[in-house]
N, C-alpha and C positions, 0 to 999 in steps of 0.2 A: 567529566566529559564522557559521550558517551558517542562512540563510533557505529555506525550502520552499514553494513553494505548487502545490497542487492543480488540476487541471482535469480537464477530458471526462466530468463527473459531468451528468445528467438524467431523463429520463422514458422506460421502455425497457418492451415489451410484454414479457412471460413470453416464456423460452426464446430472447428476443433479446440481442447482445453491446453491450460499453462497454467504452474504452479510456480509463484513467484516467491522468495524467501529473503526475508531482512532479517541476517544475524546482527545482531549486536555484541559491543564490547567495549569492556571501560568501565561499565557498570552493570548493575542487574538490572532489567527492563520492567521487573514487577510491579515497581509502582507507576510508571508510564504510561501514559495515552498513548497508542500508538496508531497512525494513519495512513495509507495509502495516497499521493497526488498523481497525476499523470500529464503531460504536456503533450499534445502532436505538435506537429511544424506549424508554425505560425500560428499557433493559438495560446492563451494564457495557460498553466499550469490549471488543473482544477483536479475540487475534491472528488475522491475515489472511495475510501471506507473507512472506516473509524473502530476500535474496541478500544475500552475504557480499562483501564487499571483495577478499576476496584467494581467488581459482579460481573466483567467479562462483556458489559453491553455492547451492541454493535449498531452500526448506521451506514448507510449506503447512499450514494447518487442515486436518483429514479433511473440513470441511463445504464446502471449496472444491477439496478437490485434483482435478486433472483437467477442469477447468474454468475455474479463473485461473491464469493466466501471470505471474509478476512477471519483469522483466529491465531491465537498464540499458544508460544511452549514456553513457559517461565522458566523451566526448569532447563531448558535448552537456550534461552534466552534467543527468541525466532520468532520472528511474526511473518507468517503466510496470508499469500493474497492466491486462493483458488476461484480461476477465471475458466468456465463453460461458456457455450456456444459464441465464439469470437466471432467477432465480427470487423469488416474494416474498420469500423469507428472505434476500434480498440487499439487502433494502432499507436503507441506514445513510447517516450519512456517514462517509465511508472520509478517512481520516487517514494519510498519509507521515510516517515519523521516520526521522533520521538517529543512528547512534550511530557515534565514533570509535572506542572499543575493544570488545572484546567482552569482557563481563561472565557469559552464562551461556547461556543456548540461544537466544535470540534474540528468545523468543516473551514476554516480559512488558517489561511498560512503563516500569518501573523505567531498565530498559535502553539508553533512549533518551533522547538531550542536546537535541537539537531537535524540533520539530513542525511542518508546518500548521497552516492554520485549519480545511482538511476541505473537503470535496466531496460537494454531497448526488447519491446513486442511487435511484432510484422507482425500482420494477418492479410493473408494473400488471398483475394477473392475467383 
């Protein structure tokens, strides 16, 4: 089993950064895909970012690329989602999952064994 939990989620002006942190525990995360989702009110859950266990590769939403950074510390067992110029439509909470194998492109939820509980983002315009 392997335990997530979120932080560095808060209250951020427009066009301000947040650095979000999914530690893990239970297991080592090395060999796991690990993903960012995000949910606002009344909308489905969707995907956010992606780094792959094996060469480090990463994938984004068009609605955030160039703007969030996802990357990991294996060694710290922690995968960060660094988020620049916020905007309201950032407003969710943002959800870390882990998945051991890879099942299809990385971007649906199906995909993923473990979760958080989530970490709420305001961004106040």
């Amino acid at each position: 089993q392997v335990q997530l939990v979120e932080s560095g989620g808060g209250l951020v002006q427009a066009g301000g950064s947040l650095r979000l942190s999914c530690a893990a525990s239970g297991r080592t995360i090395s060999s796991y895909n690990m993903v960012w989702f995000r949910q606002a009110p009344g909308k489905e859950r969707e995907f956010v970012a992606t780094i792959k266990w094996s060469g480090g590769s990463t994938y984004y939403a068009d609605s955030v690329k160039g703007r969030f950074t996802i990357s990991r510390d294996n060694a710290k067992n922690t995968v960060y989602l660094q988020m620049n110029s916020l905007g309201a439509e950032d407003t969710a909470v943002y959800y870390c999952a882990a998945s051991y194998r890879t099942r299809g492109n990385g971007r649906a939820r199906y995909e993923y064994d473990y979760w958080g509980h989530g970490t709420q983002v305001t961004v106040s315009s």
